[in-house]
RODO-2510 file (C-alpha; in nm, 4 decimals, decimal comma):
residues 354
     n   res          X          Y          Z
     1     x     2,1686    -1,8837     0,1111
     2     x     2,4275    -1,6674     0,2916
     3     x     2,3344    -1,5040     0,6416
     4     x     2,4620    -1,2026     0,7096
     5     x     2,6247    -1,2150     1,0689
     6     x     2,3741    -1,4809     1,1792
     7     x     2,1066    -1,2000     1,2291
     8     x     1,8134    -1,4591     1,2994
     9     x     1,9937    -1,5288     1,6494
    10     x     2,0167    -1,1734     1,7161
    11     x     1,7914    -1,0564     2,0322
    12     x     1,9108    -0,6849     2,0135
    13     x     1,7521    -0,3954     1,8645
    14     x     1,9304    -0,2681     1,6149
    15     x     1,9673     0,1039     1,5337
    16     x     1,8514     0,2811     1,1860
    17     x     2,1513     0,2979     1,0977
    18     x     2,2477    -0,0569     1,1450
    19     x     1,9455    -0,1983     1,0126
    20     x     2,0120     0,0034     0,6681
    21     x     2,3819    -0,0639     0,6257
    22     x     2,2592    -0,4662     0,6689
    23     x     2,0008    -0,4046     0,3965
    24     x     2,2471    -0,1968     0,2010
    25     x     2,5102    -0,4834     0,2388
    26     x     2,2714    -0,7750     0,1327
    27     x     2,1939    -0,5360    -0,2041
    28     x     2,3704    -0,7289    -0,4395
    29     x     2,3842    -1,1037    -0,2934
    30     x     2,1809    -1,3451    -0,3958
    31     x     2,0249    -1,4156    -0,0840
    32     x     2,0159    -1,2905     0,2790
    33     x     1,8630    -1,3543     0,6012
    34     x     1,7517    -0,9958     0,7322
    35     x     1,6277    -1,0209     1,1250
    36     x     1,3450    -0,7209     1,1478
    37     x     1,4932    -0,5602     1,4996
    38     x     1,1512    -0,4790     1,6772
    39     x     0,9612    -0,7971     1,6440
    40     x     1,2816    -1,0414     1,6002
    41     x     1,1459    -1,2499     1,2570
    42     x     1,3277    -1,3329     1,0173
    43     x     1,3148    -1,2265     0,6661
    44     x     1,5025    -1,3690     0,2912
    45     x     1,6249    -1,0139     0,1540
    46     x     1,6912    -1,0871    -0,2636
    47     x     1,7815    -0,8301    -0,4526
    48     x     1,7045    -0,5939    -0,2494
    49     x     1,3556    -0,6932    -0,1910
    50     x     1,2186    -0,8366     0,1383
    51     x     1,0821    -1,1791     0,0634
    52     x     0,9481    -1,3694     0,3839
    53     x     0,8901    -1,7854     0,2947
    54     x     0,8263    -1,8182     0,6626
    55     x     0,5187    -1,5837     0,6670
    56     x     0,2065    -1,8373     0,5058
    57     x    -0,0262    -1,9952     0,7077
    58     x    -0,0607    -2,3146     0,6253
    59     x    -0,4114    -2,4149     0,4529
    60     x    -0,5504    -2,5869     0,7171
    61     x    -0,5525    -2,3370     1,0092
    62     x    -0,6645    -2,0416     0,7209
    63     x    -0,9105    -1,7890     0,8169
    64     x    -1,0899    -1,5498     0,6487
    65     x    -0,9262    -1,1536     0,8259
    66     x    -1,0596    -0,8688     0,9627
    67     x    -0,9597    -0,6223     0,7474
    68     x    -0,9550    -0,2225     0,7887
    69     x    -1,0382    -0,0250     0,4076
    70     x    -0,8363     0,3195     0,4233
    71     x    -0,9615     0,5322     0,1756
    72     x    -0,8019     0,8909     0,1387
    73     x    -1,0373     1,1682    -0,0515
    74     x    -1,0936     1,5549    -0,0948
    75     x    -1,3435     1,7989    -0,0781
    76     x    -1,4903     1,8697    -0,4039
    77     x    -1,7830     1,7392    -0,6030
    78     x    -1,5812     1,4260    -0,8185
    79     x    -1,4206     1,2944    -0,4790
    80     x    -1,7939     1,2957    -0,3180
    81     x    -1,8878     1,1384    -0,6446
    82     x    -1,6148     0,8741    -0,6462
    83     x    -1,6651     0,7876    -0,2185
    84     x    -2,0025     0,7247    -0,2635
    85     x    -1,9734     0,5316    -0,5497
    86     x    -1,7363     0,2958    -0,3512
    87     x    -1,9773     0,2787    -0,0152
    88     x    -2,2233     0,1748    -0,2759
    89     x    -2,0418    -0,0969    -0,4447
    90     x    -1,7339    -0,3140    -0,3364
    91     x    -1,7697    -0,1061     0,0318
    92     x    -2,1426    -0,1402     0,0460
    93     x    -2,0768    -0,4683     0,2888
    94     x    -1,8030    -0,3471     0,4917
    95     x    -1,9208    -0,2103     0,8572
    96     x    -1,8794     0,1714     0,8881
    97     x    -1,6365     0,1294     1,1308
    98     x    -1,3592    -0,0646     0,9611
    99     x    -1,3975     0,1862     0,7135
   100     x    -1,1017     0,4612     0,7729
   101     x    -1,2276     0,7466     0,5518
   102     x    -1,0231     1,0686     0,5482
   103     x    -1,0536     1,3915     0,4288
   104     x    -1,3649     1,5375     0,2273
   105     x    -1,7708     1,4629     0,2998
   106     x    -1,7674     1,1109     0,4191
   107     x    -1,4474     1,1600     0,6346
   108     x    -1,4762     0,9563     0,9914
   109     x    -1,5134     1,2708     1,1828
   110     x    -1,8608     1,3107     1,0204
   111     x    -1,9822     0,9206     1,1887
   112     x    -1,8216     0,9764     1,4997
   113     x    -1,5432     0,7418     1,4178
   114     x    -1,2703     1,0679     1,4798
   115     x    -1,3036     1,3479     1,7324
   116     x    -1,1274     1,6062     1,5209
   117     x    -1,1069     1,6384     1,1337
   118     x    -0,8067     1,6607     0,9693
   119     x    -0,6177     1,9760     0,9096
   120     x    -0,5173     1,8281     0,5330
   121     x    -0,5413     2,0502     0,2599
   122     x    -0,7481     1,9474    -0,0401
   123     x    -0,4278     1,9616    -0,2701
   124     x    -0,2797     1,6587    -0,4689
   125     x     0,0611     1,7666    -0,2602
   126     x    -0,1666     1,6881     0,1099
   127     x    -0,2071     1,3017     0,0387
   128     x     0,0991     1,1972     0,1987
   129     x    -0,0685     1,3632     0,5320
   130     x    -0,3733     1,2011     0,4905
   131     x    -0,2132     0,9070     0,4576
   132     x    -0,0786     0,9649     0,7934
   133     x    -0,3692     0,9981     0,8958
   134     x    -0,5305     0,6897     0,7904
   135     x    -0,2122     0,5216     0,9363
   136     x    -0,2283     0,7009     1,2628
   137     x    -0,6608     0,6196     1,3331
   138     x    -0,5462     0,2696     1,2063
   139     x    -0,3523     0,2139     1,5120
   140     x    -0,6576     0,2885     1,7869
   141     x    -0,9057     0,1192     1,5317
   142     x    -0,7195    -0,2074     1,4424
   143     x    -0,7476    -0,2440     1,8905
   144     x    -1,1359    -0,1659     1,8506
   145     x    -1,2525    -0,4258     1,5813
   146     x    -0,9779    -0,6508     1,6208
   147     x    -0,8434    -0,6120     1,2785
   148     x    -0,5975    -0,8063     1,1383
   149     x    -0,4765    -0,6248     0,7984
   150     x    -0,5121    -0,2496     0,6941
   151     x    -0,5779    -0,1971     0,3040
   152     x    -0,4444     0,1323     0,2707
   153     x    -0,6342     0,3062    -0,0663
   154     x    -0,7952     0,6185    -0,2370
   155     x    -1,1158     0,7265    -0,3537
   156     x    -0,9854     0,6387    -0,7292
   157     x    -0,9557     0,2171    -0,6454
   158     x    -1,1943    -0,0811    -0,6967
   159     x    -1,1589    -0,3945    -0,5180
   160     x    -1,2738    -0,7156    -0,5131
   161     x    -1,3141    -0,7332    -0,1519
   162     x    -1,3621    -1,1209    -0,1074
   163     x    -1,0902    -1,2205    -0,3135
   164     x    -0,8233    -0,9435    -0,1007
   165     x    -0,9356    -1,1503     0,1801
   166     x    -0,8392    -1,4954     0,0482
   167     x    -0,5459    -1,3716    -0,0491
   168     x    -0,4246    -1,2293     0,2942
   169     x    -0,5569    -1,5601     0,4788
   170     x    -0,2645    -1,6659     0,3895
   171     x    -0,0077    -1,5065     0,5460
   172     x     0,0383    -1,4558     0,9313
   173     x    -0,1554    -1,0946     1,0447
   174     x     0,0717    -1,1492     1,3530
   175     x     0,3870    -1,0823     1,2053
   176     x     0,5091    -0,7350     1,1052
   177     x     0,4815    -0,6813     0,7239
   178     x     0,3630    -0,4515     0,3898
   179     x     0,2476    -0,6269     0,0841
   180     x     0,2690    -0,4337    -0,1799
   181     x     0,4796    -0,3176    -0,5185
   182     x     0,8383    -0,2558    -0,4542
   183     x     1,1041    -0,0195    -0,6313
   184     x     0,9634     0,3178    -0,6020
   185     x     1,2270     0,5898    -0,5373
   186     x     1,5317     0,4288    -0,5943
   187     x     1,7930     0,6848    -0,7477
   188     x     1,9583     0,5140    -1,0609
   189     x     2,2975     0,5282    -0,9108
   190     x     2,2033     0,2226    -0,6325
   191     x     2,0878    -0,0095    -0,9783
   192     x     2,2995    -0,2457    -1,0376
   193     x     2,1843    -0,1623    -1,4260
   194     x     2,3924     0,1602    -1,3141
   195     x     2,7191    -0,0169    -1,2719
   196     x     2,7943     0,2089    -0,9588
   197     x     2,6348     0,4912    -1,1585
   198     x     2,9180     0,4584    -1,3662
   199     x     2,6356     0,4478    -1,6977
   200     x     2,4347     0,7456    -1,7739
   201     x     2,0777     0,7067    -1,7270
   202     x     1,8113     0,5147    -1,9520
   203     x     1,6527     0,7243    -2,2039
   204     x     1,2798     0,6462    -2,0343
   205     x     1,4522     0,6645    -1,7310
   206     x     1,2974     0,9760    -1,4493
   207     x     1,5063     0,9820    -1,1855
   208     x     1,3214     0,9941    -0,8326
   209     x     1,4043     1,3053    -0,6141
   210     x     1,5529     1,1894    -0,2725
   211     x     1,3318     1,1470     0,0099
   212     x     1,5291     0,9633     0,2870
   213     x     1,8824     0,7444     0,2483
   214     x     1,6512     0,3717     0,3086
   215     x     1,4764     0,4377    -0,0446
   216     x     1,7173     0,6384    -0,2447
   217     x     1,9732     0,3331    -0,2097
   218     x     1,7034     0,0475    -0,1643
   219     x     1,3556     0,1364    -0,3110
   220     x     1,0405     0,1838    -0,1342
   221     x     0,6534     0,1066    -0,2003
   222     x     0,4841     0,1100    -0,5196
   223     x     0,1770     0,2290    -0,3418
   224     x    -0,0560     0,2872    -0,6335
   225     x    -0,2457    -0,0345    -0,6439
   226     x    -0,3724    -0,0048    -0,2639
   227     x    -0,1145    -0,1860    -0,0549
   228     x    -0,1688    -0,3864     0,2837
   229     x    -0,0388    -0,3777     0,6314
   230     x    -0,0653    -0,6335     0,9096
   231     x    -0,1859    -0,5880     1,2279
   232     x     0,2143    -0,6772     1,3749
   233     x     0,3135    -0,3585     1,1725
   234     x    -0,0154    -0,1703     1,2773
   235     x     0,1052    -0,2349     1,6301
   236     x     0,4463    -0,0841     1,5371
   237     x     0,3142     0,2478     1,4152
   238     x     0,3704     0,4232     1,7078
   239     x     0,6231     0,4500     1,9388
   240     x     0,5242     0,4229     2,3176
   241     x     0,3125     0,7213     2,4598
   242     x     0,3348     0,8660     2,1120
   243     x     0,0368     1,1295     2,0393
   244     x    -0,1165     1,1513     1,6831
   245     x     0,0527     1,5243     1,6277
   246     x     0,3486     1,3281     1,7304
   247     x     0,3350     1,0867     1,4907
   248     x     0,1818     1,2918     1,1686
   249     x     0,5233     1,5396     1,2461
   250     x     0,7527     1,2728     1,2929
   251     x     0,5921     1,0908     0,9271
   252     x     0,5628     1,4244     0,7052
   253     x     0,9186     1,5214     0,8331
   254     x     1,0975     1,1200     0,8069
   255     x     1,1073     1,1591     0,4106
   256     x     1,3329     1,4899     0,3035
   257     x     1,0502     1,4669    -0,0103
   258     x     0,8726     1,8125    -0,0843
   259     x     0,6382     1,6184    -0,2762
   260     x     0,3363     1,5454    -0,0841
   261     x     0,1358     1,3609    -0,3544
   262     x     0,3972     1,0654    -0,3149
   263     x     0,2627     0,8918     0,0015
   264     x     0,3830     0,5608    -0,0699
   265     x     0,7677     0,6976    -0,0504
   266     x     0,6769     0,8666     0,2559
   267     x     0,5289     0,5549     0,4215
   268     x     0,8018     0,3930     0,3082
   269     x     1,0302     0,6087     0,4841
   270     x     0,8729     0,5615     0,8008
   271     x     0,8184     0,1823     0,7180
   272     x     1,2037     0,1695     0,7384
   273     x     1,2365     0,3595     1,0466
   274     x     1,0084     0,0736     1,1931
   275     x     1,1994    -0,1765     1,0745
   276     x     0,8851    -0,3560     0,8827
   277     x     0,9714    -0,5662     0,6216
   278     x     0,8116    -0,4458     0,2737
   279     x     0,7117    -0,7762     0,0880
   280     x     0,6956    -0,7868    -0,2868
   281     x     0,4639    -1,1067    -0,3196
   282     x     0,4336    -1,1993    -0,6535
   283     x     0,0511    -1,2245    -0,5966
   284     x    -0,0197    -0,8868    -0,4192
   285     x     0,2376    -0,7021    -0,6338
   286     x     0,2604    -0,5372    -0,9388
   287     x     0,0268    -0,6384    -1,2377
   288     x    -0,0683    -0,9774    -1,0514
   289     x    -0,2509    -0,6914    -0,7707
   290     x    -0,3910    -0,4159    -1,0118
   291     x    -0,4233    -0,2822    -1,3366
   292     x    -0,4553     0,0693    -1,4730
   293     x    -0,7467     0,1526    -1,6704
   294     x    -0,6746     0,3714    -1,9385
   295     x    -0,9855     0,6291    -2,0397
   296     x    -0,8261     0,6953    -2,3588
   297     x    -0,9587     0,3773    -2,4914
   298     x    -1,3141     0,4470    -2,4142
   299     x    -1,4362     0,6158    -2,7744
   300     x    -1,7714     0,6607    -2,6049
   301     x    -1,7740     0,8220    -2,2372
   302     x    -2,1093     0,7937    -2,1722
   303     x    -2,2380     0,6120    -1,8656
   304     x    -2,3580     0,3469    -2,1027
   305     x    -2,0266     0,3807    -2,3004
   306     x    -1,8022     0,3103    -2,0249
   307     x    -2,0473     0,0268    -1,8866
   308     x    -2,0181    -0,1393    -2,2527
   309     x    -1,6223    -0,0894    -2,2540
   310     x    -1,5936    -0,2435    -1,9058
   311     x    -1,8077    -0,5227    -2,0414
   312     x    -1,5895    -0,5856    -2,3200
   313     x    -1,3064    -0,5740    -2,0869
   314     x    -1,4653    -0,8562    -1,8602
   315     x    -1,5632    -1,0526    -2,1782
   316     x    -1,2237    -1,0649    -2,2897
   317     x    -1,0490    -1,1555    -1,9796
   318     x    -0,7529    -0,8562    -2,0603
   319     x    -0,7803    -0,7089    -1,6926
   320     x    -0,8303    -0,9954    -1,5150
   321     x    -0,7825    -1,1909    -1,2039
   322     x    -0,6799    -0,8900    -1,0579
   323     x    -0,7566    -0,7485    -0,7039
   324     x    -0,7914    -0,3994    -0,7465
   325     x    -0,8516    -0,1294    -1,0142
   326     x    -0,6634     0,1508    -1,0247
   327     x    -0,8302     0,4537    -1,2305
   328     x    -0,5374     0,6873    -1,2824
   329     x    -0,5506     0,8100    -1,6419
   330     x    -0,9618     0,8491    -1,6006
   331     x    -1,0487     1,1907    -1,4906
   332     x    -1,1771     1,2784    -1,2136
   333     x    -1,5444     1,3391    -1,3269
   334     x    -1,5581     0,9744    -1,4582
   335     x    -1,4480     0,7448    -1,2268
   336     x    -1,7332     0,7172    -0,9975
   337     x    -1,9175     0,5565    -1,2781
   338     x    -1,6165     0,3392    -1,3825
   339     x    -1,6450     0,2110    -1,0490
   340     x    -2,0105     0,1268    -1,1063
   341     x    -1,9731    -0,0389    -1,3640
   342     x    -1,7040    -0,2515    -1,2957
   343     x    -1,9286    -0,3611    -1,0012
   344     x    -2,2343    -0,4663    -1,1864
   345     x    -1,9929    -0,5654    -1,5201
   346     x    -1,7536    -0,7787    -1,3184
   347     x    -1,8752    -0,8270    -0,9933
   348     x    -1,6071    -1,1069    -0,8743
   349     x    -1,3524    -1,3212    -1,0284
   350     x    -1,1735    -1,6279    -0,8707
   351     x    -0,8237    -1,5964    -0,7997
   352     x    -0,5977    -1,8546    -0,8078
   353     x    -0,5915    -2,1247    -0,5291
   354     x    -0,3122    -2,2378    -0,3517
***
């Protein structure tokens, strides 16, 4: 393993910039020992990707976490449809008020869980404020219930809640870090596929629009799936005396991105600017953390159709373990019973133990 400039003995806080050009540096080594600057652990950077052995808890001192659900939703008939459909299913057990809810009818505001509603639009191109959002009442709410992860989400997800939990038992809450997919935004020239960008691009190959130097040369979230935040990088959300117009300006303006609908590239953006790590776990990551369910397939879209094709999905195993479902090629007007049914077709699965 080489370590860049001894960084795990550093007890200085590095700048942006600094922290970048030492991610930037480790792109193409095999391994590298990347110090996060604000909370001074120490991370194995491969390939780009932050990778953090030192993060488990061991299985003896496991617990099962408080976890915060952020769900992100619109006005509109088909959201109300699909938010319901989760408080009556995988959400039905969670208390109200580690439930972040934002934007449309069952947004926190409407509980008493906000004191002003959000001045998001309804538009795909808004969800990267709401996501702000949800990241901003995280911060006052992890303090409240003593939460100890943030699953950050949309109205279009299923999740097996127990088995999320299990899964983040393992790894130290305390510690700043984002589990999720990793490689989103990363312009072809900073591949090493690219040779420098010396090799024109891939024929299936759509190259990302820039958003801010940290992705464009290193990659960013994957956020898709759901991903999930500790409470050491809840704590790091906002700077000190920040207000929450503050910190929704400084987010929707960190990522040069005109396109709103990509809120894991914004987040990511900011997540740099934090200095918290981004951990591709081979677990919570990728297909291993969700699948795509594909409407298409369904010949017969009926609400006994789709409950049938979900059935035949659990029978034959093809979707699963998984820990979330991810309906984005199902319209709109049909998810909220693909969520039903995937609750009383496949209720729970049992993920692999460590």
């Amino acid at each position: 393993m080489m370590v860049i400039n001894s960084l795990c003995t550093f007890s200085v806080l590095l700048t942006r910039t600094q922290f970048s050009a030492l991610r930037f540096a480790a792109r193409n080594t095999d391994d590298a020992v990347l110090a996060s600057s604000s909370s001074r652990h120490s991370y194995l950077l491969r390939d780009g990707v932050c990778h953090a052995p030192n993060l488990k808890v061991a299985p003896e001192k496991r617990k099962m976490p408080r976890v915060l659900w952020g769900i992100e939703s619109c006005d509109g008939q088909a959201y109300e449809d699909m938010v319901n459909a989760q408080l009556e299913t995988w959400a039905a057990g969670i208390p109200r008020e580690n439930l972040i809810i934002v934007g449309g009818k069952y947004d926190d505001l409407h509980v008493g869980l906000a004191e002003e509603l959000t001045l998001c639009s309804n538009e795909q191109n808004a969800l990267a404020c709401k996501e702000a959002v949800v990241l901003d009442r995280a911060v006052s709410r992890a303090k409240q219930v003593d939460a100890d992860w943030l699953a950050v989400g949309q109205d279009d997800k299923y999740i097996w809640v127990t088995e999320v939990e299990k899964q983040l038992s393992k790894y130290d809450s305390t510690k700043p870090m984002v589990l999720s997919s990793f490689g989103c935004g990363k312009g072809w020239k900073h591949h090493p596929e690219s040779n420098n960008g010396t090799l024109p691009f891939p024929k299936e190959w759509a190259e990302p629009g820039f958003s801010c130097n940290e992705v464009y040369m290193q990659g960013g979230m994957c956020g898709g799936p759901v991903y999930f935040m500790s409470r050491g990088a809840i704590d790091l959300l906002h700077r000190e005396a920040q207000t929450t117009v503050d910190f929704l300006n400084e987010y929707l303006h960190n990522s040069n991105s005109s396109r709103g609908g990509e809120s894991d590239i914004f987040t990511s953006c900011m997540l740099y600017k934090r200095a918290i790590p981004i951990i591709n776990d081979e677990k919570m990551a990728g297909d291993s953390l969700s699948t795509e369910v594909s409407h298409n397939e369904n010949p017969d879209p009926t609400r006994k159709g789709i409950q049938a094709f979900v059935a035949d999905l659990s029978t034959k195993g093809r979707y699963g373990p998984r820990f979330t479902v991810h309906f984005s090629d199902v319209p709109k007007d049909f998810i909220a019973e693909y969520i039903r049914a995937f609750h009383k077709e496949w209720p729970a699965w049992q993920g692999d133990e460590e």
